[in-house]
N, CA, C and O atoms as a MOPAC input file, in Angstrom:
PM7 MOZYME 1SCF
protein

 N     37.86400 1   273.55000 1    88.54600 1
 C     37.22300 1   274.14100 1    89.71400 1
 C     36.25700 1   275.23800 1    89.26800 1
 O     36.74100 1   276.12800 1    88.57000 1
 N     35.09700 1   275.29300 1    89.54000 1
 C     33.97800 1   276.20300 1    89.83300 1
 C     34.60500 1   278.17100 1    89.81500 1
 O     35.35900 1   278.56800 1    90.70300 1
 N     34.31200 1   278.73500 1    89.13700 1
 C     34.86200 1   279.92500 1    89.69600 1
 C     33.57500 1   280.81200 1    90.01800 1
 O     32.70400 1   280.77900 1    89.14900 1
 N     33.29000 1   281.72400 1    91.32200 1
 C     32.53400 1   281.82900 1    92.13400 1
 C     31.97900 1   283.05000 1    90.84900 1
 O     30.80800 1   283.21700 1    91.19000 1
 N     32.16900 1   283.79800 1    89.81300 1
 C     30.97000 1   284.41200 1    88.82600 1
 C     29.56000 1   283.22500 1    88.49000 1
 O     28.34900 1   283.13600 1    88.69200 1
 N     30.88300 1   282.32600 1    87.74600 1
 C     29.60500 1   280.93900 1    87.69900 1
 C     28.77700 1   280.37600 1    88.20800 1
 O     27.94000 1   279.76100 1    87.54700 1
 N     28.75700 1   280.42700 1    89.90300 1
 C     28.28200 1   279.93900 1    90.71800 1
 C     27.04300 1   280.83500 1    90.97500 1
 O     25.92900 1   280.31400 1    91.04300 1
 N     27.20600 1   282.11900 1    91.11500 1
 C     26.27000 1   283.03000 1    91.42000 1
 C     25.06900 1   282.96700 1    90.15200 1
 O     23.88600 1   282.78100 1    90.43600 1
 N     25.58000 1   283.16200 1    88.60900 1
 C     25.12400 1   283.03100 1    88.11200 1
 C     24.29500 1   281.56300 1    87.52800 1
 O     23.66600 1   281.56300 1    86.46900 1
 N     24.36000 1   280.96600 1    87.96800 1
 C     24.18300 1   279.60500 1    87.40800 1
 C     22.51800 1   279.20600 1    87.67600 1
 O     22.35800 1   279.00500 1    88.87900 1
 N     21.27000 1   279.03900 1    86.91400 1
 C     19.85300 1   279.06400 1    86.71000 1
 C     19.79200 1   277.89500 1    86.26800 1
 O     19.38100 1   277.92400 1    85.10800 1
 N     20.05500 1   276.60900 1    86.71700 1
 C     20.05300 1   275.30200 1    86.60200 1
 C     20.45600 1   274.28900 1    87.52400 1
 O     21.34900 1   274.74000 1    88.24200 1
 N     20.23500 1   273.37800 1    87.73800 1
 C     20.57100 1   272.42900 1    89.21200 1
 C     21.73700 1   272.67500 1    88.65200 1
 O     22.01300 1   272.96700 1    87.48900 1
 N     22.69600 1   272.46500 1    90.00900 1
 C     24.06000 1   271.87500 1    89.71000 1
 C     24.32700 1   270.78600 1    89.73800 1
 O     23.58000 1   270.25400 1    90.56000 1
 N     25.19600 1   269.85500 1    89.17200 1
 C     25.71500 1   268.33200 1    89.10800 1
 C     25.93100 1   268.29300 1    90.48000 1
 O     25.73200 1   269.26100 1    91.21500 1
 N     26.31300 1   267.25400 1    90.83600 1
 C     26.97200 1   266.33900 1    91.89900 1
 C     28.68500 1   267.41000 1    92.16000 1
 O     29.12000 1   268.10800 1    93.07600 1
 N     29.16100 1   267.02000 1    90.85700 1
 C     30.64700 1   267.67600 1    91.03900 1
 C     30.77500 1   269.24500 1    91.02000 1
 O     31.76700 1   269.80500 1    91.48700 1
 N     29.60600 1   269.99800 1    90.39400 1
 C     29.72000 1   270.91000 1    90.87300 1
 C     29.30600 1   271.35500 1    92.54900 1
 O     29.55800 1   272.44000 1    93.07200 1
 N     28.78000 1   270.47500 1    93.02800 1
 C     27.83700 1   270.80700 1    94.55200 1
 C     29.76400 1   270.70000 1    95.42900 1
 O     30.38700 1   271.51200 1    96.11300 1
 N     30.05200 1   269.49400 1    94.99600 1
 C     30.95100 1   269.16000 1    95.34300 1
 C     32.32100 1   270.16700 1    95.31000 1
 O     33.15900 1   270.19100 1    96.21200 1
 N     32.37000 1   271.04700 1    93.99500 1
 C     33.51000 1   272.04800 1    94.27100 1
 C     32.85100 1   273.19800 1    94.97900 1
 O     33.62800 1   273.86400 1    95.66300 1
 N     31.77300 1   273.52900 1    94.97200 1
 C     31.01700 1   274.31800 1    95.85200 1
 C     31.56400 1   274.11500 1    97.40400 1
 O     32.44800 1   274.85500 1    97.83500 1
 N     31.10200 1   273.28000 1    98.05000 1
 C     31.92600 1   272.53000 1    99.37500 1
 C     33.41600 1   273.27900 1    99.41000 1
 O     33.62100 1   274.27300 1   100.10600 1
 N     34.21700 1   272.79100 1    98.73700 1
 C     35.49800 1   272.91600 1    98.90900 1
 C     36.07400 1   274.30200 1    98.57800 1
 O     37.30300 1   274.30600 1    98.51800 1
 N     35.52400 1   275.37200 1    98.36900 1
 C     35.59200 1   276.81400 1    98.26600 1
 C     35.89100 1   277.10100 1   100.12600 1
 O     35.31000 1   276.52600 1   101.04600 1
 N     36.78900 1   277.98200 1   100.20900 1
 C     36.23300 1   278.66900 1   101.66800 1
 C     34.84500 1   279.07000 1   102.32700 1
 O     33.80000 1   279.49100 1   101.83000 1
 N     35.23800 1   278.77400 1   103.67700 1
 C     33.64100 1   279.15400 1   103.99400 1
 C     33.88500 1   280.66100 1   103.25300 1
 O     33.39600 1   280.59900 1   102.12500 1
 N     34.48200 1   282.00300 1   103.51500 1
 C     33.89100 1   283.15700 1   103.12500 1
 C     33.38300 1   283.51300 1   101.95300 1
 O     32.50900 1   284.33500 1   101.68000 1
 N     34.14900 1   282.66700 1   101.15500 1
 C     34.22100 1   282.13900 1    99.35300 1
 C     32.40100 1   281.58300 1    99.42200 1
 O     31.58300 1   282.40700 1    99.01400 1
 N     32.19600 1   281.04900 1    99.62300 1
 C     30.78200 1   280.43500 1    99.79200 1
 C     29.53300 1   281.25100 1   100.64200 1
 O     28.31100 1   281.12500 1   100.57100 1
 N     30.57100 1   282.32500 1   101.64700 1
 C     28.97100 1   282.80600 1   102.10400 1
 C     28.75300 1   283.66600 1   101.22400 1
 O     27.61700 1   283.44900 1   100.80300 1
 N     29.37600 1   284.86200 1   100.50200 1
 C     29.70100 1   285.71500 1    99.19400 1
 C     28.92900 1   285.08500 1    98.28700 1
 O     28.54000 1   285.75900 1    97.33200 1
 N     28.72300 1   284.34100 1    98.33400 1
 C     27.90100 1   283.42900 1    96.66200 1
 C     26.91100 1   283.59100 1    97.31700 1
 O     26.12200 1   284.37000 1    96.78200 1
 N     26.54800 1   283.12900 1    98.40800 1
 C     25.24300 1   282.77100 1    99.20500 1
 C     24.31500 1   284.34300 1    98.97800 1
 O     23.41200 1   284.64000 1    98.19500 1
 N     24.89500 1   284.98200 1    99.86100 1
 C     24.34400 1   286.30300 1    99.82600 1
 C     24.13400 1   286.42200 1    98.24000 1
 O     23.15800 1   285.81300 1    97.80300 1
 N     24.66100 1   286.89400 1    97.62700 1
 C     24.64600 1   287.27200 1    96.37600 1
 C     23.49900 1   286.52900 1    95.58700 1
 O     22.47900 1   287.12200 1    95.23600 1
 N     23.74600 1   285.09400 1    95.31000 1
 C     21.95800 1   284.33600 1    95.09200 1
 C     21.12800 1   284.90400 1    96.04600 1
 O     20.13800 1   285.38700 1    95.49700 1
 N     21.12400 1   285.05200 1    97.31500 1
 C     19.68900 1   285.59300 1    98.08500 1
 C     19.35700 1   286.78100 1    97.48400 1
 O     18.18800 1   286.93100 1    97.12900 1
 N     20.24900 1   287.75400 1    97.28100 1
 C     19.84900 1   289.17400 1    97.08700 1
 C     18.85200 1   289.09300 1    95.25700 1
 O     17.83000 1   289.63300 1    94.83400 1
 N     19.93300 1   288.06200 1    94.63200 1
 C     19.34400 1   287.80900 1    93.41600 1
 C     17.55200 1   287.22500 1    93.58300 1
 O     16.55400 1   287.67000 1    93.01700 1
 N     17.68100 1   286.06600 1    94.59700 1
 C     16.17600 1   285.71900 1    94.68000 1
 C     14.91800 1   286.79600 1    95.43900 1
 O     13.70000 1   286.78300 1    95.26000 1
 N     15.83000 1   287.76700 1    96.40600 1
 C     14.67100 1   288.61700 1    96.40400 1
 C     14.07500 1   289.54200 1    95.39700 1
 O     12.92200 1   289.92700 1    95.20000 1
 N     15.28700 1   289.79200 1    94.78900 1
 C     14.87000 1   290.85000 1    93.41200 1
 C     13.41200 1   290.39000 1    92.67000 1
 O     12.34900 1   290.96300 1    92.43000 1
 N     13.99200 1   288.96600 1    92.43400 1
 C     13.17600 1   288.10900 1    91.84100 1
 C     11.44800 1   288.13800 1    92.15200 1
 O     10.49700 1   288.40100 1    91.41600 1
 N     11.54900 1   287.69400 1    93.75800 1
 C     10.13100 1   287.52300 1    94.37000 1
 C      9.15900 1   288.93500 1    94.33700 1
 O      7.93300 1   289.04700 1    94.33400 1
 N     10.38400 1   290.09100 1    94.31100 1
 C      9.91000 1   291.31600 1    94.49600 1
 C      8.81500 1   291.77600 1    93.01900 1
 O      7.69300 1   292.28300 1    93.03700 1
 N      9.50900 1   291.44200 1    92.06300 1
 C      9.18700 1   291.75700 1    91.00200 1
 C      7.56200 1   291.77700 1    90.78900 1
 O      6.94400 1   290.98700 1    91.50300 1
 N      6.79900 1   292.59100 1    89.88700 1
 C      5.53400 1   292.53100 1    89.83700 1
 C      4.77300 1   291.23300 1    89.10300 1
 O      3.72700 1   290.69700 1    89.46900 1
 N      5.49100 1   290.93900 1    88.12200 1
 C      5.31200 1   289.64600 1    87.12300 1
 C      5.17100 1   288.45400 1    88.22400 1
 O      4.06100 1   287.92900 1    88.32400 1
 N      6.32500 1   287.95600 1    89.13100 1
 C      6.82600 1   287.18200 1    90.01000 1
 C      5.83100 1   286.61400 1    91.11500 1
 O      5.65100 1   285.52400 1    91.65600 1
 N      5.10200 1   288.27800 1    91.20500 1
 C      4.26300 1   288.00200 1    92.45000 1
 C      2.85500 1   287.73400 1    92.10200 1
 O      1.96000 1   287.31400 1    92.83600 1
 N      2.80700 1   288.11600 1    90.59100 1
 C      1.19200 1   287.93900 1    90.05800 1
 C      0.87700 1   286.74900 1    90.05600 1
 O     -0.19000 1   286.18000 1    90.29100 1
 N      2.27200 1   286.25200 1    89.66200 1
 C      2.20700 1   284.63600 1    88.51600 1
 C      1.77600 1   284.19500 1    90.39300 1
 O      0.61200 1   283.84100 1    90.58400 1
 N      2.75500 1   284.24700 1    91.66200 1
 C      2.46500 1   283.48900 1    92.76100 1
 C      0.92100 1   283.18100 1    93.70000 1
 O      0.29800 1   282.31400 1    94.31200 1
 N      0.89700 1   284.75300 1    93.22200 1
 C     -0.87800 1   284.53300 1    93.61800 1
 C     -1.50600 1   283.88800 1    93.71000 1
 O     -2.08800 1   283.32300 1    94.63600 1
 N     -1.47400 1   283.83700 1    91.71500 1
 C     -2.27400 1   282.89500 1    90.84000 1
 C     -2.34500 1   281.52900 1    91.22300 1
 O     -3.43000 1   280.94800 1    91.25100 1
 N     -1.10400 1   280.87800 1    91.57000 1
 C     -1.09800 1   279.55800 1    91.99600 1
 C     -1.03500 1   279.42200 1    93.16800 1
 O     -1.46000 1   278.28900 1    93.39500 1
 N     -0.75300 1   279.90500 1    94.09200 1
 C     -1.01900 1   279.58700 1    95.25000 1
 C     -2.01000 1   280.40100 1    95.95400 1
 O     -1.87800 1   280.46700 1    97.17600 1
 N     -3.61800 1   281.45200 1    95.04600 1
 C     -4.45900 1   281.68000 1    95.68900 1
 C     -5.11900 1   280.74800 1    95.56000 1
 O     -4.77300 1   279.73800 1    94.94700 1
 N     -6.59900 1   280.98600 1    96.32900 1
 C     -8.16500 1   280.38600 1    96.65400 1
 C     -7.93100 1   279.88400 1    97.65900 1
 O     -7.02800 1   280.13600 1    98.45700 1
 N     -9.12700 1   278.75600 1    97.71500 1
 C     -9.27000 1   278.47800 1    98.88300 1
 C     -8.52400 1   276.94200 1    99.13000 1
 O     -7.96900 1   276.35100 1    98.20400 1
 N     -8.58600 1   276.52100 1   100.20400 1
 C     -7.25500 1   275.00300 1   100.74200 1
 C     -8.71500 1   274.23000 1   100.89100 1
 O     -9.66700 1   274.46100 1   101.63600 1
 N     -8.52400 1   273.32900 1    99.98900 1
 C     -9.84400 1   272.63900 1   100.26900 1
 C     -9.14700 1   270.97500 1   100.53300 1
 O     -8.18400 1   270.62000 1    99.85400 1
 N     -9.75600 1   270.06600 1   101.56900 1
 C     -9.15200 1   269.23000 1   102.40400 1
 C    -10.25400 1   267.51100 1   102.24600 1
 O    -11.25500 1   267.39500 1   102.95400 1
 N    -10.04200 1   266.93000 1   101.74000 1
 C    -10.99800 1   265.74200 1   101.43700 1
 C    -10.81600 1   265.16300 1   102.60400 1
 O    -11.39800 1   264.11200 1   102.86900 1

């Protein structure tokens, strides 16, 4: 079974069987992870590096053929 440090930490798809022991955690067990990755992904977006690199690829202009 999955133990919920791993889960939070984990920077790679998960398998099938891990999605799967994910599921079977309590819901509170699972919203605790949840939060905890979100707070991790805002850190992330916040960051100055994070937001340069986003710019970069998703500025200019939307050009439409």
């Amino acid at each position: 079974m999955l133990k919920e440090k791993e889960i939070v930490e984990t920077a790679s798809v998960m398998s099938i069987a891990e999605r799967l022991a994910f599921m079977e955690l309590p819901l509170e067990t699972r919203r605790r992870i949840l939060v905890k990755q979100a707070e991790q992904a805002a850190r992330f977006y916040e960051e100055e590096q994070a937001t340069r690199e986003r710019e970069l690829w998703q500025g200019g202009d939307i050009v439409e053929s």
